[in-house]
C-alpha positions in Angstrom: -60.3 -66.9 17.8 -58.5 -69.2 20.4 -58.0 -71.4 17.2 -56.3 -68.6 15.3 -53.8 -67.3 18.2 -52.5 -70.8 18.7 -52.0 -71.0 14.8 -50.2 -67.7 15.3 -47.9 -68.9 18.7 -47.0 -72.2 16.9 -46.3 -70.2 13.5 -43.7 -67.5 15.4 -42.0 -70.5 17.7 -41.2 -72.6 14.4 -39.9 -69.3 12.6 -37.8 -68.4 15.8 -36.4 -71.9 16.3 -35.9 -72.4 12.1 -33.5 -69.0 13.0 -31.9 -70.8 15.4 -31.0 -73.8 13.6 -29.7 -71.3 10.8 -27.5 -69.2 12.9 -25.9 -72.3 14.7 -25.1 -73.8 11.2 -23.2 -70.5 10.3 -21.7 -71.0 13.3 -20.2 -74.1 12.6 -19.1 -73.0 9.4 -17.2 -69.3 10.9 -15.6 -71.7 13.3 -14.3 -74.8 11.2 -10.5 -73.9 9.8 -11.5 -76.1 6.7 -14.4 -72.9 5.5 -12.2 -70.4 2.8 -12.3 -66.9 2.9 -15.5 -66.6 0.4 -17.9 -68.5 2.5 -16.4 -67.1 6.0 -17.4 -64.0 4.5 -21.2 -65.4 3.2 -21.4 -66.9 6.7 -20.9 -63.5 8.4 -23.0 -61.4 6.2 -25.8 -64.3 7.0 -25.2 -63.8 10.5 -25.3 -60.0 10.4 -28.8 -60.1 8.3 -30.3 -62.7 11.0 -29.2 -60.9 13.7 -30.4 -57.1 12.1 -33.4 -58.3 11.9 -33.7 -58.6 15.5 -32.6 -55.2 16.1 -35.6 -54.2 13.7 -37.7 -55.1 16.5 -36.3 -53.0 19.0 -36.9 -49.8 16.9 -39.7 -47.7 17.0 -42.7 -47.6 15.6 -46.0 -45.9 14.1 -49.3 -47.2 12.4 -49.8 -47.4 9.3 -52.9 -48.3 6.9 -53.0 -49.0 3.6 -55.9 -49.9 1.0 -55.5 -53.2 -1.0 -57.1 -53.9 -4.2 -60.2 -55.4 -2.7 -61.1 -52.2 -1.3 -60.2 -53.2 2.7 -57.9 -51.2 4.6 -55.1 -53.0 6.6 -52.8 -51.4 9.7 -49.8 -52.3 10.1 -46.7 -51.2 12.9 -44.3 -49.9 10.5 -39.9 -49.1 11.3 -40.3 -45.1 11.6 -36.3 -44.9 11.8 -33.4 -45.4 10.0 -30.6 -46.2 12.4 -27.1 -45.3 11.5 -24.2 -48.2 11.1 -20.3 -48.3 12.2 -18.3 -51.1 11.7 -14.3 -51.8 12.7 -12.2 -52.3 10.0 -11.5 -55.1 9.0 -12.8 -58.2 10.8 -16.7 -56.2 11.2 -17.2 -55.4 7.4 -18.7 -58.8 6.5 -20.6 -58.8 9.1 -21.5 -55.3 8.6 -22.7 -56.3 4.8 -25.3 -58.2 6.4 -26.1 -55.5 8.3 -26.7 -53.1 5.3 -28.9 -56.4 3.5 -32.0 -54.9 6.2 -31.0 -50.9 6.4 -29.8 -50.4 2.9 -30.8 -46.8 3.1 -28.8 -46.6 6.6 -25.9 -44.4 6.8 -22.7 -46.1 7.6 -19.7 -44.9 9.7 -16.1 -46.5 9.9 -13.7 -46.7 13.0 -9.6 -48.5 12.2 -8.0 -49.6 15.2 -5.0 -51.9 16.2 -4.7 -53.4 19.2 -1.2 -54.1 21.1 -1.1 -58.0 21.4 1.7 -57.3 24.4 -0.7 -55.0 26.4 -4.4 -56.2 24.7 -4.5 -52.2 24.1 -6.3 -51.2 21.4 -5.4 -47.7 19.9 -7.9 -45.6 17.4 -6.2 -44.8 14.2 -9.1 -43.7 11.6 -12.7 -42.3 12.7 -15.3 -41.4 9.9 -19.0 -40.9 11.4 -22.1 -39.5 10.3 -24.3 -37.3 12.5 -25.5 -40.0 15.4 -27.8 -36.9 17.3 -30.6 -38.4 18.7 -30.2 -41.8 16.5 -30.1 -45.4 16.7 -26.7 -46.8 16.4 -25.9 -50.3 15.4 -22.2 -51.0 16.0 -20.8 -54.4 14.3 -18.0 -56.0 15.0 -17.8 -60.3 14.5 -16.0 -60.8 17.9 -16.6 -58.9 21.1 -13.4 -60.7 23.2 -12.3 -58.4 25.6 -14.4 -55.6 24.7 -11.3 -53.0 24.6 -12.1 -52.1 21.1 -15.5 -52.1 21.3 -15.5 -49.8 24.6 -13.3 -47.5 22.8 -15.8 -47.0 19.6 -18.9 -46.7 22.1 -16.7 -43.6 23.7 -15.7 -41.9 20.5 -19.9 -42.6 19.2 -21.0 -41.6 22.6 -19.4 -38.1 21.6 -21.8 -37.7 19.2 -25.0 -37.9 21.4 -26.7 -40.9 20.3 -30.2 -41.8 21.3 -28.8 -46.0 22.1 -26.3 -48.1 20.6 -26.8 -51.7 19.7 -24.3 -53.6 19.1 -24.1 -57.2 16.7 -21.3 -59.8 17.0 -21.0 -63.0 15.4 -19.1 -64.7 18.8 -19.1 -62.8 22.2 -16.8 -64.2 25.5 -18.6 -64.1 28.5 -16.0 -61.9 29.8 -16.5 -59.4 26.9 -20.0 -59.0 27.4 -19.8 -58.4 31.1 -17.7 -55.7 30.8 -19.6 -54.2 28.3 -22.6 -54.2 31.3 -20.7 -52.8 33.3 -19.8 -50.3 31.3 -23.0 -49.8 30.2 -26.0 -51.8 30.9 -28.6 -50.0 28.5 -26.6 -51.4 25.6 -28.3 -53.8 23.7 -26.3 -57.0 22.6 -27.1 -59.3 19.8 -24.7 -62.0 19.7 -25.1 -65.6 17.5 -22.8 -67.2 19.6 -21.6 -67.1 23.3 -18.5 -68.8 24.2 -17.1 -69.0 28.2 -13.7 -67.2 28.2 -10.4 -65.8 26.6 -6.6 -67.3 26.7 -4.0 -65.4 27.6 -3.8 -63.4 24.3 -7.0 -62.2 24.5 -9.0 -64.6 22.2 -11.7 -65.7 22.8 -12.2 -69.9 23.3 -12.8 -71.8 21.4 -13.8 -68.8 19.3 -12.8 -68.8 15.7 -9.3 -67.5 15.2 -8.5 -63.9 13.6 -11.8 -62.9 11.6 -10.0 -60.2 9.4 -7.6 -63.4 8.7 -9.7 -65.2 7.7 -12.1 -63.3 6.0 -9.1 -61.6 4.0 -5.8 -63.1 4.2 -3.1 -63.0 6.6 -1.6 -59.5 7.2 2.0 -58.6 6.6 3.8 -56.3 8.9 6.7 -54.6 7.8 9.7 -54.7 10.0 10.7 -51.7 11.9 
């Protein structure tokens, strides 16, 4: 027996740190200005799978057994939830893809927004959301900065009485994620990257640049 659990603690450390080394390569490749749209995009939806699948662990749970074809039974902890999904347009549908790749049966809900790049403001300009009563939310968005946007969706979802929110970003500023604590500290944040703080537009360092850039091209704004 004491053979077998070791078998099973070196087993889940060498899967955990494999995961590791994965997610830092994608990384690496969201951040280097050399990667084209297509495999930002493969990168994100990578990182959104990896980090869904640690959000599968924090959902609940019942027993389940089931007879194989040698006649043994075998119980298993089985997902007893679907949770629902909301991304932000644009920069989180990637990301968000990923996402789907471990909930494809999940419901998913959209929030636009554009933020002022005078004031860091972000203003709420489309909203279209499943029932959330009494679910599990997983909000993703690749880059939690200053965590205006992202404060703003958890308000509007709060609205519709979840039971928690989780939320996934590909890069997350130290700065971002304490103000989503503060906020609210029973949100759960799954993040593949950490960086240490924003410039004085808001971005976060060294960061990546403008995901919906460069996951879809540079946008156009007409003049007023």
């Amino acid at each position: 027996m004491k053979i077998f659990m070791l078998f099973i603690f070196l087993i889940t450390n060498m899967t955990a740190f494999a995961k590791t080394q994965a997610l830092s390569q994608l990384v690496y490749e969201i951040r280097n200005p050399e990667t084209d749209s297509a495999h930002f995009r493969q990168a994100l939806e990578k990182i959104g799978e990896y980090l869904a699948l640690d959000v599968l662990q924090e959902l609940s749970t019942q027993e389940k057994t089931v007879q194989t074809l040698t006649g043994g039974e075998a119980r298993h902890q089985l997902v007893n939830e679907t949770p629902v999904l909301i991304t932000i347009l644009r920069a989180g549908l990637p990301l968000n893809a990923g996402v789907q790749r471990v909930f494809p049966d999940a419901e998913v809900g959209f929030l636009a927004m554009s933020r002022n790049e005078e004031t860091l403001q972000a203003t709420v300009e489309y909203v279209a959301i499943p029932n959330l009563k009494n679910r599990s939310v997983i909000i993703s968005d690749t880059m939690l900065a200053t965590a205006g946007s992202l404060i703003n969706a958890i308000k509007i979802i709060e609205q519709y009485e979840p039971k928690r929110i989780f939320l996934i970003t590909a890069i997350a500023s130290e700065p971002g994620i304490d103000r989503i604590r503060q906020y609210d500290p029973k949100i759960r944040i799954f993040s593949a990257a950490i960086d240490p703080q924003l410039n004085d537009k808001g971005y976060i360092i060294p960061g990546l640049g403008d995901a919906g850039d460069r996951s879809f091209g540079n946008k156009c704004f007409l003049e007023k």
